[in-house]
N, C-alpha and C positions, 0 to 999 in steps of 0.2 A: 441614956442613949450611948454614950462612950461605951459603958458596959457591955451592951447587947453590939454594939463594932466590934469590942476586939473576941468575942465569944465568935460570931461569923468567921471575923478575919483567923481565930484559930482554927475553926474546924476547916474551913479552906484549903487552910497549909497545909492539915493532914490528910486532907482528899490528895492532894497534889503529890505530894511525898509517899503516898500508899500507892497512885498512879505511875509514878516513875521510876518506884523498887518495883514494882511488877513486868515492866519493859525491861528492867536491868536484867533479872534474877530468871524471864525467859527465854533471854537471848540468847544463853549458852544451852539451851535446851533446843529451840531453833537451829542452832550454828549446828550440834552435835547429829539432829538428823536429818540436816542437810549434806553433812559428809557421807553419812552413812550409805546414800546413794549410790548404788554399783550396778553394772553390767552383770549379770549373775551364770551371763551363760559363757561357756566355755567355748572354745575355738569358733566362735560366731562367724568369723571373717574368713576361718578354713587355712592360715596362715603358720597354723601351730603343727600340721603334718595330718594323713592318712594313716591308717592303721594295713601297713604291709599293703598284698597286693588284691585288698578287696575292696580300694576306693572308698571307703565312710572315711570322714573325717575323724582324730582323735576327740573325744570325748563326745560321740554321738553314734548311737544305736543304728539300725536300718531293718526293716521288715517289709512286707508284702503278700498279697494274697496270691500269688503266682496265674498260669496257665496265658502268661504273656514272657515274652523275650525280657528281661528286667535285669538293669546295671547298674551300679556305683560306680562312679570315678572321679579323680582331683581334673578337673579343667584350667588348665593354665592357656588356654584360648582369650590371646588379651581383648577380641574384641563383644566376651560375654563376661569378664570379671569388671565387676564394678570398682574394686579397693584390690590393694596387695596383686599378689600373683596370681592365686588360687582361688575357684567357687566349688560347689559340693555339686556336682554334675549327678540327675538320675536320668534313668533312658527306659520307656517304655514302648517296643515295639511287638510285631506278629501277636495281637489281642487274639484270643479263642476262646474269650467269653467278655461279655460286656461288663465294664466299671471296675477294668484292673486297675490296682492301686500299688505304688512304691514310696516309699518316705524313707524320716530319719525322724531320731526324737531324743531328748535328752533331760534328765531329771535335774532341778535342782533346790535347795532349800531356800523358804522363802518365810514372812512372817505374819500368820493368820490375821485377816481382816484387813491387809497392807494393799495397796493398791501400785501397781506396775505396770509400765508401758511395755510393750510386747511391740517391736520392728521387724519386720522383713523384707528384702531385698532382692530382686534375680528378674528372673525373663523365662517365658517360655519358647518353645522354638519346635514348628513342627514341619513336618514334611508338605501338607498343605500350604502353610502360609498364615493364616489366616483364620477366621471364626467362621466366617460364611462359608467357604472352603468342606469345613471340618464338621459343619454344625455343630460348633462348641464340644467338641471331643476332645479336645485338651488342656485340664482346669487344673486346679491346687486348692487343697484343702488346710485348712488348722484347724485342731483338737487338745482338749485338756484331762488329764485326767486328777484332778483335786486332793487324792490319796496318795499323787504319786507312784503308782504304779504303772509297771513297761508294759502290759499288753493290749496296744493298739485297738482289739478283738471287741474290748469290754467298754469301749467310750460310746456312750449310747449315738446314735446316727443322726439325729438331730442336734447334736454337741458340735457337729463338726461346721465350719463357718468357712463360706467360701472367699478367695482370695482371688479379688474378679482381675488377674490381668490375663488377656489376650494374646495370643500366640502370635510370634512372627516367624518369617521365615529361618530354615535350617541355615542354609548358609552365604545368603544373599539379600539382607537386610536392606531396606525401602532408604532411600538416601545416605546408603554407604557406611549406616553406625544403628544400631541395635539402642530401643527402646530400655532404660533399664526401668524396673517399677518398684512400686515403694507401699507397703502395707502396716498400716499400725492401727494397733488399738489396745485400751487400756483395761485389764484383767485385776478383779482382789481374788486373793488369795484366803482360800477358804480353811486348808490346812496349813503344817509347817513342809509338806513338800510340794511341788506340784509337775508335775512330766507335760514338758511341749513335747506334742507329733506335729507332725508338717508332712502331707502327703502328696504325691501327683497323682493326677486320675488319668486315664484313659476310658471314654465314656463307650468305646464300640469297636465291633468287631470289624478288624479289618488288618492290613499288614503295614499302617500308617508308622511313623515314626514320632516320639514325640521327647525333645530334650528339655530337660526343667532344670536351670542355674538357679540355688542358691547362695545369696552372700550378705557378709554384712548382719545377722541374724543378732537380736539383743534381745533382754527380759532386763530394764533400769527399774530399780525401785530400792528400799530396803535392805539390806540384809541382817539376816538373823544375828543375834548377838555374841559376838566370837569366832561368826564366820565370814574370812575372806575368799573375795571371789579368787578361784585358779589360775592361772595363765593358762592350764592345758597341758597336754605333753606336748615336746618336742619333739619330732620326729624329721627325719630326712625324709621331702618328698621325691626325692627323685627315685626310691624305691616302688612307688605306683606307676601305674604306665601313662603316658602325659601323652596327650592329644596332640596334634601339630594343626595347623591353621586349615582350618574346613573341613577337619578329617570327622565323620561320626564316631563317637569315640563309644567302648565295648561293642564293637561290629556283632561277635557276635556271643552276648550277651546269654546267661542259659534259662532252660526253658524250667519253670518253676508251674505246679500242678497242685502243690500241697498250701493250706490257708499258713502255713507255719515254717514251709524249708527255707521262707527267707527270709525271717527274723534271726536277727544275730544283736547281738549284748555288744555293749559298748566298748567291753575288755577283749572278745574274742567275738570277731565277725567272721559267718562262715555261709556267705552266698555258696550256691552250687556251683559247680565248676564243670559237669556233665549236660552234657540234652540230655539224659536218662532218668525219666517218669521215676518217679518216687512214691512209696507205698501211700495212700492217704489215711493221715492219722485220723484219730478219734476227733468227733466236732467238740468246735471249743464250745462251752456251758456259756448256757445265756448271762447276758450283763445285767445285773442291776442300772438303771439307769441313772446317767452322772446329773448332776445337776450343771448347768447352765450357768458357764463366771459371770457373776455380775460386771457389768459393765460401767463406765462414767469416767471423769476428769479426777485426773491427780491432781493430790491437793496444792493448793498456790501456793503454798508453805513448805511442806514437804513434811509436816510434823505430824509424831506419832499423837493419834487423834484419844488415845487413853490418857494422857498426861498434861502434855505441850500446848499451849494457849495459841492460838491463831495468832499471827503478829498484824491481822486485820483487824481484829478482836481489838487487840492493846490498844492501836492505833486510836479507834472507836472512842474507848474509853478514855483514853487521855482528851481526846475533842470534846467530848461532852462538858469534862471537868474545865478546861481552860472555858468552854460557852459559860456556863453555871458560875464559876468565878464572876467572866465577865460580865452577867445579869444580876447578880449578886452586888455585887461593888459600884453597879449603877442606883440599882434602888437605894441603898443605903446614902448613897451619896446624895438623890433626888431628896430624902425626907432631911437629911440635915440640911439642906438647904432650905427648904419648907419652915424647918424648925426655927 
């Protein structure tokens, strides 16, 4: 009987011992990609400057399908910035076809099958007021495209996921302070790049007005290994032309006719600067259609799921072995008693 005790009592110890080197030895594995954690996108908060005097912020793209009045500009309007001084202000007015579109978009590297939160931040603001007003003519859309590629053109149309906030009014906000709204959700990454668009719509034709603030903008997750997130450029903003308190800001905004005059590249933004029609290029070639990010909850851990042990897991498994201990070292104790 002694015998068959300390044979239990040794395998025991080595459950327990192989149980508490495995909490040891993955907690620096835990620790390591829980740091890893960044903000992956650049000038999110719009803080880091404008590129010259065409309003996109540094390190963000801007495109549109023109044949509406269509602006960029730094808003330093304190009572539509949510954080800092600055929001990415777009302006879509004088529609001449229904379901003009103006964005920004911005690529960055990410780590295939990772999983990341995606925030967004701002307000709408239309000359209306309102939804009822407007019959929902003034929305905001997100888009991805999984290859990382910039053209906007080729993200199939069911990719695009709407971002339901509500328009308030342009410059006379319902109890004296502007709704700000808040959109999140969680995106895996299918490649090593991925490009956010972020678009405003204007659903109809008409000479309505509609101001869309972005701020505050993040993609938290991962990042690839060796890569740190940017700060961005710095740039002086006072080189854009800044709003003043209620003023519509690009009055008068120009008139864009072509699916393409108002796509401009991140390094060199080149809205039109004319009303004067532009030849229409060639149509852009059909898109392969993108597949649809998966959706769901980052994980409680934050660990890379190819290596890293769940530290629920651990947790688990060390309870079991302390129960099993404790049932173990009952019976035995019942039979020498017995004995």
């Amino acid at each position: 009987m002694k015998r068959d005790y300390f044979w239990l009592r040794t395998i025991l110890t080595g459950m327990i011992v192989a149980g508490l080197w495995l909490v040891v030895t993955s907690t620096p594995a835990l620790s390591q990609q829980s740091e890893n954690q960044q903000n992956l996108i650049i000038n999110g908060g719009f803080e880091e400057g404008f590129q010259g005097e065409f309003g996109v912020g540094y390190g963000w793209g801007a495109f549109s399908n023109g044949n509406a009045a269509i602006g960029w500009n730094a808003d330093s309007w304190a009572p539509v910035v949510i954080a800092g001084s600055h929001a990415q202000l777009i302006e879509i007015k004088n529609a001449a076809e229904r379901d003009r579109y103006a964005g920004i978009y911005q690529t960055v590297a990410v780590v295939p099958g990772q999983q990341y939160k995606l925030t967004i931040k701002g307000l709408i603001r239309s000359e209306e007021g309102d939804v009822q007003t407007s019959n929902y003519g003034y929305r905001q859309q997100y888009g991805l495209d999984d290859s990382g590629g910039t053209a906007w053109e080729l993200v199939n149309e069911k990719n695009w996921q709407e971002i339901q906030w509500d328009e308030q009014p342009l410059n006379d906000p319902p109890n004296g302070t502007y709704r700000f709204d808040t959109f999140e959700t969680t995106i895996t990454a299918k490649g090593d790049k991925l490009t956010l668009f972020i678009r405003a719509w204007k659903k109809w034709i008409n000479n309505g007005v509609g101001l869309y603030d972005l701020d505050e903008i993040s993609l938290v997750g991962p990042a690839p290994e060796g890569v740190q997130a940017a700060a961005g450029q710095a740039a002086a903003v006072g080189d854009t032309n800044q709003p003043t308190e209620g003023e519509l800001v690009a009055s008068e905004p120009s008139i864009q006719v072509s699916e393409h005059d108002g796509d401009v590249a991140p390094e060199a933004v080149q809205p039109e600067v004319t009303a004067t029609p532009q030849p229409q290029p060639p149509a852009a070639p059909q898109a392969t259609p993108v597949p649809q990010p998966t959706t769901g909850q980052l994980p409680v851990s934050g660990a890379d799921k190819e290596g890293s042990i769940n530290f629920v897991e651990i947790m688990a498994v060390v309870l079991v072995l302390v129960l099993l201990t404790g049932a173990i070292t009952t019976t035995v104790r019942q039979r020498r008693s017995v004995e």
